[in-house]
Every structure is written in structure tokens, then in C-alpha cells.
N, C-alpha and C positions, 0 to 999 in steps of 0.2 A: 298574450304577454304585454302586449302594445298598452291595452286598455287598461290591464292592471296598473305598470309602470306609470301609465300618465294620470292616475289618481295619486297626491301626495299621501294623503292619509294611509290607502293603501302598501305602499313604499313604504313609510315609517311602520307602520304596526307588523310589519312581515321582518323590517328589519332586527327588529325589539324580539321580534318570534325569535328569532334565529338566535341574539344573544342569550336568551334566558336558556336555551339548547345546549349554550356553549357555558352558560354558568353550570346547569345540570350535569353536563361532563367536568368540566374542571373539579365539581364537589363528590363527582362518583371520583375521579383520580386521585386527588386529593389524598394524603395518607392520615389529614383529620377530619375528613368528610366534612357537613355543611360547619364547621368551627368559627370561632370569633375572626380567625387568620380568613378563610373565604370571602366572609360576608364586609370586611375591610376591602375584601379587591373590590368587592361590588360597588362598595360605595368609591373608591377609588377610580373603578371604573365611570361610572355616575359624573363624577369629578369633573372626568375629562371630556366626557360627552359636552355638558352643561358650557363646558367652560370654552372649548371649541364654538359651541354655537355663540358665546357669550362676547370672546375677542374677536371672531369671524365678524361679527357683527361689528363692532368698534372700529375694526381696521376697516370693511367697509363701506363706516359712514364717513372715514376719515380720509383714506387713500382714493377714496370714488365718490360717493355724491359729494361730499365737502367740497369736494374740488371742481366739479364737474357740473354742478350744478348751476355755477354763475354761465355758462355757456348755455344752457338751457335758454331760446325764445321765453320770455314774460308768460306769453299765451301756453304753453306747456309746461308750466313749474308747478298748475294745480292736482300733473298727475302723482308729484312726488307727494308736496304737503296732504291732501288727500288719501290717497291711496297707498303709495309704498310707505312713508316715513313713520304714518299709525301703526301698520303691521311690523314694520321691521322695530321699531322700540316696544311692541308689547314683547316679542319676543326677547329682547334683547334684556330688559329688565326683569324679565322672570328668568332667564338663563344665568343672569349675575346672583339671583339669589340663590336658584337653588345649586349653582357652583361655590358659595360660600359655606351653605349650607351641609352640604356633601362632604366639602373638605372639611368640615368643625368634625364630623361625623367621624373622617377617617383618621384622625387625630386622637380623636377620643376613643375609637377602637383599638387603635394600637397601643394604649395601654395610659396609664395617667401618668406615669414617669417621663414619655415620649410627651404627652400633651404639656405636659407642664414646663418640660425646657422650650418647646418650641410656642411656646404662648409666652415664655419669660426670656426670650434671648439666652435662651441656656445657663440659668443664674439658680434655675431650680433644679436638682436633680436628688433622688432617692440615693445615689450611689458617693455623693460628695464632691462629684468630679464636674469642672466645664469645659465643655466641647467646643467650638468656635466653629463650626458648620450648624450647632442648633441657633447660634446667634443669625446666622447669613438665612436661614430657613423663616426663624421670628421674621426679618426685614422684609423675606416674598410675601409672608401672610399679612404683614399688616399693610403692604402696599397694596393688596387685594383689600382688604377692607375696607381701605381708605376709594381705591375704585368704585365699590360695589357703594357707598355712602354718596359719590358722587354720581351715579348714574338713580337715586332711589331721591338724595336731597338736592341735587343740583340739574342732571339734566332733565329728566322727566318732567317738574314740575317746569321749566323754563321750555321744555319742548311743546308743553301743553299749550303755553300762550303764544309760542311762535303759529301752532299749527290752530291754534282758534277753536282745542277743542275747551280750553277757558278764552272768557270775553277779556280782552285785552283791547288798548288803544294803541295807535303806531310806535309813540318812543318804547310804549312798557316791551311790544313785540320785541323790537331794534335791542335792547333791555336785554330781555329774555336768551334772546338768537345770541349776544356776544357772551352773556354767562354761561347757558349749556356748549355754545363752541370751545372757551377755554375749558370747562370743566370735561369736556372730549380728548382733547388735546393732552390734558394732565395725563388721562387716563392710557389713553396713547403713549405716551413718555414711561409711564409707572408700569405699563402692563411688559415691556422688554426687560428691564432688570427683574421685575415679579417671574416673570416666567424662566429667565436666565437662574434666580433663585432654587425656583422648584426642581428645573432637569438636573441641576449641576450638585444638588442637594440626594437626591432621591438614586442620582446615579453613585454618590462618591461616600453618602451614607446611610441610605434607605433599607439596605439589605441587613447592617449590622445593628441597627436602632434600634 
């Protein structure tokens, strides 16, 4: 068990085992079997995986290296910029996309009435009426978006030349390093109300939507 556990891959793909297990019951319980209604938790589910890994990662680089970093000796800061800070931003901006990606998903599974008020602040609706929880719902999403634009246009390309995997000179780095900082920071700031948005949304009108 030792040897399994201390391989990641191994851990991840057993995990995944196990949820497709747990999809497979939920869709035998189900009283519409594999339905449009299932296959929204899935991606909903999706959702939250992604998205965990996606803020996990933001808060991170914000509450711990960001900060922790300047304490670091000269002589060992090559193991961040080398080593962890590549891996932890591939991951980080493919977890932003396919967390946006997932959620457009589950939006558009629950039906186009649902997608079209909470894409338009609840200004669209088949039935006539505006709700004002699908306006506070538009606000998480597009604070997500505008996140996931900032981690795709502004940190990545700016991490790249902090981290010299583009050829940069020392002010364009200093450049770079204070642009993807604050575009961190935003995302830090936008990602509390964004997510304040979805639980407070999802709990108070997710069931009746």
C-alpha cells in the first residue's frame, strides 16, 4: 500500500476509479438514469474538482511562496523558479481553464432559460420574470472569467519571463514579476466574492432554477 500511495499517478487514477464507481451508482439510483439532470452533476462535479485545484493553487502562491519567498537565501530561490513554480503554474492554468470550461458546460446543461439569465444578470428570461439571485450569480461568473483571462493574459505570459523560460533582460523580468504579482492579487481579491457568489447562489437557489 506504501508503494502504491507514494506514486502520484497511481493515487490520482485510483481515485478517479473510484468516482466513476460512484457516478455509476448515482446513475443506477437515479430515477432518470444516465439523464441530462446526471450528467450536469458530472460536469458540476468536474467543476469543483478543477476549480479546487485551480484556487488551491492561487491561494498558494499567494499566502506562501509570495510571501515566503523573499526569506529564502539567494542561493536557494533557483529551487523555486526552476523547479516548483513551472509545475505549479502548468498546473494551475490548465485547472483555470477547464474550471471555466466545466462550468459553461453546466450551465448550458441545465437548460437555456438557466444559461441565459445567469449569462445576462437575469435580464433574459423565457418566463418574463427577473430574479435578482441570477444577477449576484452573472457577478461570480464573470469574476471567474475575468480570473481565468488573467491567469491565461496576464500571469503566464509575465511568469514566463520572470522564470526565463522567454529571454528577457532584468527591468523587462522586475516588468514582468510586478505585472503577474498584481494580476495574482486581483485574482486573490475576485476569487472571495466569486466563490461567496456561487455557494450562496447554488444553496439559496440552485434547487428551484
Amino acid at each position: 500500500m506504501a508503494a502504491f500511495l507514494g506514486n502520484l499517478r497511481n493515487t490520482v487514477v485510483a481515485g478517479f476509479v473510484l468516482a466513476i464507481i460512484m457516478i455509476i451508482a448515482f446513475g443506477a439510483l437515479h430515477e432518470g438514469g444516465f439523464d441530462m439532470l446526471l450528467w450536469q452533476a458530472v460536469l458540476r462535479w468536474l467543476h469543483v474538482v478543477f476549480g479546487i485545484l485551480w484556487i488551491g493553487l492561487l491561494y498558494y502562491f499567494n499566502f506562501v511562496q509570495t510571501r515566503k519567498t523573499p526569506e529564502i537565501p539567494a542561493e536557494l530561490r533557483p529551487a523555486i523558479t526552476k523547479y516548483i513554480a513551472p509545475e505549479a503554474l502548468f498546473w494551475f492554468r490548465w485547472a483555470a481553464l477547464f474550471t471555466v470550461l466545466a462550468g459553461i458546460g453546466v450551465a448550458i446543461l441545465h437548460g437555456k432559460d438557466y444559461a441565459a439569465n445567469v449569462f445576462t444578470f437575469g435580464l433574459v428570461s423565457a418566463h418574463g420574470t427577473y430574479r435578482g439571485g441570477y444577477a449576484l450569480m452573472s457577478i461570480g461568473i464573470y469574476m471567474a472569467i475575468i480570473m481565468f483571462l488573467n491567469v491565461w493574459g496576464l500571469i503566464w505570459p509575465n511568469q514566463k519571463r520572470v522564470l526565463g523560460l522567454v529571454e528577457a533582460d532584468a527591468d523587462t523580468k522586475a516588468r514582468a514579476a510586478r505585472i503577474a504579482g498584481m494580476a495574482s492579487r486581483v485574482n486573490t481579491l475576485l476569487s472571495i466574492p466569486m466563490l461567496t457568489a456561487m455557494a450562496m447562489y447554488e444553496t439559496l437557489y440552485g434547487v428551484s432554477s
